[in-house]
MILO-308113 format. One record per residue (C-alpha): residue number from 1; x, y, z. Coordinates in Angstrom, 1 decimal. Layout:
N
REC num      X      Y      Z
REC NUM      X      Y      Z
...
//
This chain:
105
REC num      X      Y      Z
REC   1    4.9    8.4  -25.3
REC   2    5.7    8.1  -28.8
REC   3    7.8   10.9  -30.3
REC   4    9.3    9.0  -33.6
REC   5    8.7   11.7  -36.5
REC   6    7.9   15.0  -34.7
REC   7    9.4   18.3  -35.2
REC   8   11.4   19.5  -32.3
REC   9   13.6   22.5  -32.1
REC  10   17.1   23.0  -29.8
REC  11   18.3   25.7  -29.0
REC  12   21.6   25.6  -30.9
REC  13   21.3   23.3  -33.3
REC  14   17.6   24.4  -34.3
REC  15   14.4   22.3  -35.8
REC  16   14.7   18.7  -36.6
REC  17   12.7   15.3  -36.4
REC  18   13.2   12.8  -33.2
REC  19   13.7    9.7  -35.1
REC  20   14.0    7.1  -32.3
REC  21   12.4    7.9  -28.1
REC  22   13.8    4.4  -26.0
REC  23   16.1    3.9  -23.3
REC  24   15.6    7.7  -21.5
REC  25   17.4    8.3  -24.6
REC  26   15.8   10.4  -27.8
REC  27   17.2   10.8  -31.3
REC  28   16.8   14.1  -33.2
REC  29   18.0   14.2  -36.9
REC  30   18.7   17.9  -37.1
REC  31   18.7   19.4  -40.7
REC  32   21.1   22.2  -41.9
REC  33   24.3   19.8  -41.2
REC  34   24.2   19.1  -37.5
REC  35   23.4   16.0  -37.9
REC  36   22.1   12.8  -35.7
REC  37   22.0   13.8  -32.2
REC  38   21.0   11.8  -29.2
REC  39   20.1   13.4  -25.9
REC  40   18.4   12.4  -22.4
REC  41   14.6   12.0  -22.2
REC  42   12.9   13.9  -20.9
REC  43   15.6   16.2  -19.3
REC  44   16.9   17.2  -22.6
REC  45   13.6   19.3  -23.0
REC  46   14.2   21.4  -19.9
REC  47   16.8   23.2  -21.8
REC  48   17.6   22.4  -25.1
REC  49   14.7   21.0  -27.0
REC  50   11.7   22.3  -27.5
REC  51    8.3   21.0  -29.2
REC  52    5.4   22.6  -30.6
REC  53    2.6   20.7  -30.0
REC  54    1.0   21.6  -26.6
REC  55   -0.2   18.6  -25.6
REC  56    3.0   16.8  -26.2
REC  57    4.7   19.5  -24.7
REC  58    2.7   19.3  -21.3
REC  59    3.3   14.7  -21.5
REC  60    7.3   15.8  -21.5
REC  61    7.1   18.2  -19.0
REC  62    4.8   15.8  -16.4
REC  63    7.9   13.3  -17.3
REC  64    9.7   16.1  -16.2
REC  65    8.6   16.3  -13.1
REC  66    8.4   12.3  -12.3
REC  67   11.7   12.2  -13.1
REC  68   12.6   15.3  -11.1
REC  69   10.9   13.7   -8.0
REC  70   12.1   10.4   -8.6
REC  71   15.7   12.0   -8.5
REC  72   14.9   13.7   -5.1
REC  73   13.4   10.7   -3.6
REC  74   16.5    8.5   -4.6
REC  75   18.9   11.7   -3.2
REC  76   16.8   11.4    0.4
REC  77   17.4    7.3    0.5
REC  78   20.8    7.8   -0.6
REC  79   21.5   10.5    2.5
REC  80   19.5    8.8    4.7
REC  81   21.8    5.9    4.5
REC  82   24.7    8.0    4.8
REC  83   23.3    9.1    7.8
REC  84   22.9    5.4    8.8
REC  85   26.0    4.1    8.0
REC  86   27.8    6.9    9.7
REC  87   25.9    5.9   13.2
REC  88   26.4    2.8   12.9
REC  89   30.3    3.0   12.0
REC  90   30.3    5.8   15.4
REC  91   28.2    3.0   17.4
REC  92   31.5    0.7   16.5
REC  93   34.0    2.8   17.4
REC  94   32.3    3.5   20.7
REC  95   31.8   -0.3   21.4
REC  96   35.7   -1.5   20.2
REC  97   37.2    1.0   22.7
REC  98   38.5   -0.4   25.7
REC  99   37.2    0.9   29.3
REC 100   39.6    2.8   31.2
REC 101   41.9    1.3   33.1
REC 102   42.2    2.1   37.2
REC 103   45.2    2.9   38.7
REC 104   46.4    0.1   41.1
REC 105   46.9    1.2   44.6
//
């Protein structure tokens, strides 16, 4: 989605033009002396950013929610090989250990 020259608006720093949207990054030339400032796309627009148009606004917040579940999906494999490694490492320890020895009569 191309964002290069719209008006946005954060919460602190208030309305100013995204001039560059690459990388998960976006670029917001703020005016009134804040500056260039560079934030995460699209979570910066949970938050802190906000745009006008409506139809922009509902593109970021459906890249929203792709990242959102992208994040949760990626959290689930993550623990899920925690959860595999762990057995695994348990299944070694239980094989390494070295039967009980009998007590000679």
């Amino acid at each position: 989605m191309n964002l290069i020259k719209k008006q946005v608006s954060h919460v602190r720093f208030g309305s100013g033009t995204v001039s560059s949207n690459d990388g998960g990054r976006i670029t917001v030339v703020f005016s009134g002396g804040a500056g260039e400032k560079s934030f995460l796309y699209p979570e910066a627009f949970e938050h802190h950013l906000s745009i006008s148009d409506p139809n922009l606004h509902e593109e970021i917040m459906k890249d929203l929610q792709m990242k959102s579940e992208q994040a949760a999906a990626e959290k689930l494999r993550q623990e899920q090989h925690y959860i595999e490694e762990m057995n695994r490492l348990a299944e070694e320890k239980l094989a390494s250990k070295k039967p009980p020895r009998r007590k000679k009569r």
